[in-house]
C-alpha positions in Angstrom: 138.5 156.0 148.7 135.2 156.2 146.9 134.0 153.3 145.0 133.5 154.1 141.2 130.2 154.7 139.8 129.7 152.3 136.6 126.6 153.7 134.1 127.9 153.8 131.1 126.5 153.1 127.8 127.9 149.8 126.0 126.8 152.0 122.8 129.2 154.2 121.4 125.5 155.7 119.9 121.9 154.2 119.8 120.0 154.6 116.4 117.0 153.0 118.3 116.9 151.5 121.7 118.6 148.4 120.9 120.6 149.0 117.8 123.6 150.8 117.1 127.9 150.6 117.5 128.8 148.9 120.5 132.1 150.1 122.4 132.7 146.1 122.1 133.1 146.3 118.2 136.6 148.6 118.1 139.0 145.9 119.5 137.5 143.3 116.7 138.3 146.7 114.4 141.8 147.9 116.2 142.9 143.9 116.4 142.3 143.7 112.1 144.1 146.5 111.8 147.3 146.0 114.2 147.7 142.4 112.3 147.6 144.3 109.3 149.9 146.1 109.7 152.4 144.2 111.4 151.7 142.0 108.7 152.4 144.7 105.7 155.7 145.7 107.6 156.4 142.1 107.7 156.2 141.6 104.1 157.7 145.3 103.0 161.0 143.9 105.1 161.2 140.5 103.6 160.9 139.6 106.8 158.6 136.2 106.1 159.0 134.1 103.1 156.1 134.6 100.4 154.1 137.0 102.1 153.0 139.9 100.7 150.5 143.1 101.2 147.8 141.0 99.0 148.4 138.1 101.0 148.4 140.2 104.6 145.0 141.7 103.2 143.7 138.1 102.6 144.9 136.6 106.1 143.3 139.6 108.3 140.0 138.7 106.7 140.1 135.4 107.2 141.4 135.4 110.5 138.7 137.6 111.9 136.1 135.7 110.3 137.6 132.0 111.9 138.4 134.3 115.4 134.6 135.4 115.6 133.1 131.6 114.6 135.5 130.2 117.2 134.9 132.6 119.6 130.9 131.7 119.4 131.0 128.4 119.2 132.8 128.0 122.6 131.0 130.9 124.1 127.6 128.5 123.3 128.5 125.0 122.7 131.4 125.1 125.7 130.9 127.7 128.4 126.9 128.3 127.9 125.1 126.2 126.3 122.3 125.6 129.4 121.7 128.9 128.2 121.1 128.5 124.3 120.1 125.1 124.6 118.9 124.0 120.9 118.2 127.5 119.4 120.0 128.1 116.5 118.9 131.8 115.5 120.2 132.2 119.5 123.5 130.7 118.5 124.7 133.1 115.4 123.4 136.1 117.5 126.3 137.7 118.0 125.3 141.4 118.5 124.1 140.5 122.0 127.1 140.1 123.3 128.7 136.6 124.3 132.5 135.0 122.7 135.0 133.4 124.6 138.7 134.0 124.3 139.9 130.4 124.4 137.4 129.7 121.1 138.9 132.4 119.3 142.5 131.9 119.9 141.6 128.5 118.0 139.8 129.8 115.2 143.1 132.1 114.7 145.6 129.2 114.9 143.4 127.0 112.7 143.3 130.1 109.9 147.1 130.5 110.8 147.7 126.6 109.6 145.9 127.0 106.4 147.1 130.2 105.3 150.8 128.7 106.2 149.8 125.9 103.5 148.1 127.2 100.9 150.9 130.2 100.6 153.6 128.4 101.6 154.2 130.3 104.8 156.5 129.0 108.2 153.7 128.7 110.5 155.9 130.4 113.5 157.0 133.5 111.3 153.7 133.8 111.2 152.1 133.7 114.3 155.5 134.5 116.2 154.0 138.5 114.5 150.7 137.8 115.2 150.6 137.9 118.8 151.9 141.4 119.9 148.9 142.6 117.6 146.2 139.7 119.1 147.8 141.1 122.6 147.3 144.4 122.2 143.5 144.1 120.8 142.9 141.9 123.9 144.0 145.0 126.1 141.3 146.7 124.5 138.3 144.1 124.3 139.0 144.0 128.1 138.5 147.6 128.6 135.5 146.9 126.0 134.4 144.3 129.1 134.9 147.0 131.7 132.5 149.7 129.4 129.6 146.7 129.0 129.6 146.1 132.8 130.3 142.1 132.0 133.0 139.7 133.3 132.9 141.9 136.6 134.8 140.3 139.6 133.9 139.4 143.2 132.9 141.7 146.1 135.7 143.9 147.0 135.8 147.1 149.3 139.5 148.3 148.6 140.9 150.8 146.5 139.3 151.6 143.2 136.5 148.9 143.3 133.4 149.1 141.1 130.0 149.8 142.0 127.3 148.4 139.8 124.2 149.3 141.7 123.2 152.1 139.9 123.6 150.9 136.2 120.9 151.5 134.6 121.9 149.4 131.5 122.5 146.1 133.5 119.4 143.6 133.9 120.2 142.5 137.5 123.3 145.0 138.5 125.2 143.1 141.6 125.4 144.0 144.9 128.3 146.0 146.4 131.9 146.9 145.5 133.4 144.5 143.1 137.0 144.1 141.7 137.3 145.7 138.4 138.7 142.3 137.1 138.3 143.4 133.4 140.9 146.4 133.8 143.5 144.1 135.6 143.1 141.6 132.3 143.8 144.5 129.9 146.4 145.1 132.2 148.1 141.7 132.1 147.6 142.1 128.1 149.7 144.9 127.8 152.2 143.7 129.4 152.7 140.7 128.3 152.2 142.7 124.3 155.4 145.1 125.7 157.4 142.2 127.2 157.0 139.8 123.8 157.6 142.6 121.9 161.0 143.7 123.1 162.1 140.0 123.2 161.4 139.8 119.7 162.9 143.2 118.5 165.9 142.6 121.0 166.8 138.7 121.7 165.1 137.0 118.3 164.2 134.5 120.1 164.2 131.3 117.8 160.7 130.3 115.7 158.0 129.4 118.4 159.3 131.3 121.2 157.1 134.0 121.2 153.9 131.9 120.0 154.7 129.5 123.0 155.6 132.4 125.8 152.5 134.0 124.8 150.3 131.0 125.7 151.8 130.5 129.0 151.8 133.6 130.0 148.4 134.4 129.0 147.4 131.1 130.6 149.2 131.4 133.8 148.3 134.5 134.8 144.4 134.5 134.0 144.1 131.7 135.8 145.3 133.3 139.2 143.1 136.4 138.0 140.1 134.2 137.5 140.1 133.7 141.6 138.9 137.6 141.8 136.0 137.2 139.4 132.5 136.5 139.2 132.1 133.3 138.0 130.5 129.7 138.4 132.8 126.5 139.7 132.6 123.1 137.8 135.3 121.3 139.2 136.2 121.8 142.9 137.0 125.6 143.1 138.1 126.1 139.5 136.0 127.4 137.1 135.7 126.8 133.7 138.2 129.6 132.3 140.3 128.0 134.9 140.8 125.0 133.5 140.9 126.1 129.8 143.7 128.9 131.1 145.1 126.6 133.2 145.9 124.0 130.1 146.7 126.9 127.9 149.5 127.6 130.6 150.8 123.8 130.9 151.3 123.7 126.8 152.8 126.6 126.8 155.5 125.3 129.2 155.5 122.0 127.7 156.1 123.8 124.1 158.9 125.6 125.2 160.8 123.4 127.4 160.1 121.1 123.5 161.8 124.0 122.1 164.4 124.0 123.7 165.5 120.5 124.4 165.8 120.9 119.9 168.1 123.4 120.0 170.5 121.6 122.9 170.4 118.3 120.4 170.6 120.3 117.6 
């Protein structure tokens, strides 16, 4: 089987050479709306206590905004900062490309915690809705990845592998075939968005289920997918996704099995 040809244009349209809507932009877009609206139905249902359209409205904004600081500052201070070093213009540049997962998860639990106190919210009704929504816009910003040629895995000659070689948009395209690591990601988020969702809908699981089954999963399974793409080692053979994913999996477990040793006591 042919290898597939990667050239595209990370801008959705250029108004000058380096300026315009990236293709990276719509899952930031898609994810405010999804929470939204899950959000709005949440509230229309009575489903969680005090919330509201207003206060929906309110959260979405806020969440984005602590999801895009959180999402920098690991991206710079965590996973690249021999690249930034002490150049704070560099730092808040985020048009060019560069946030980490693991930074913005935080920045959405941390706006998740105040929002739960200052409206008097549960803090698992609220996130328990949250992350079908945050799933879903993941399965996008990874086909987002795959469109900006980033995040691109290791050399690979088998079915439906990506050649780089000709993109004229990368700096230094690689070498060779390569695993399209970004499409099995969006993959993985997809499914774990349909699985968590018809647990929800079907089982209603108890508060922290979903939050906690979320992280493991997520965790879990990027780690193994982190062995198939192109990235540095800082510790033995792990690399420093790896570990992050790797811990994200472990309290995941750890939550859950908390969970439900409660409920047997209880």
């Amino acid at each position: 089987m042919d290898p597939i040809l990667h050239n595209i244009d990370p801008f959705i349209i250029r108004f000058t050479e380096g300026f315009g809507p990236r293709w990276y932009s719509l899952p930031y877009m898609f994810g405010m709306l999804f929470a939204y609206l899950a959000l709005r139905q949440a509230a229309r249902r009575h489903e969680i206590g005090n919330m509201t359209e207003e206060v929906a409205e309110n959260f979405v904004l806020v969440a984005i905004l602590a999801a895009l600081i959180g999402a920098r500052f690991f991206h710079v201070f965590v996973f690249e900062f021999n690249r930034y070093g002490v150049d704070p213009l560099a730092w808040i540049a985020v048009w060019r490309g560069g946030l980490a997962f693991h930074g913005g998860f935080v920045g959405v639990l941390l706006a998740v915690a105040w929002f739960s106190h200052k409206y008097d919210l549960r803090f698992y009704d609220l996130v328990d809705r949250l992350v079908v929504p945050v799933a879903l816009a993941l399965c996008l910003g990874r086909i987002a990845n795959f469109i900006n040629a980033e995040m691109y895995g290791t050399p690979y000659d088998g079915p439906f592998c990506v050649d780089y070689s000709q993109n004229e948009y990368m700096a230094r395209p690689p070498e060779g075939c390569r695993h399209p690591t970004q499409l099995y990601e969006s993959a993985k988020n997809l499914g774990i968005a349909g699985v968590l969702f018809l647990v929800r809908s079907r089982l209603n699981p108890p508060p922290g289920v979903i939050t906690w089954s979320f992280v493991a999963l997520y965790g879990w399974i990027r780690f193994g997918l982190m062995y198939l793409r192109e990235e540095e080692t800082v510790w033995g053979a792990l690399t420093l996704s790896q570990i992050f994913s790797g811990l994200m999996g472990v309290l995941g477990i750890v939550m859950l099995s908390f969970i439900a040793t409660r409920r047997v006591k209880a």
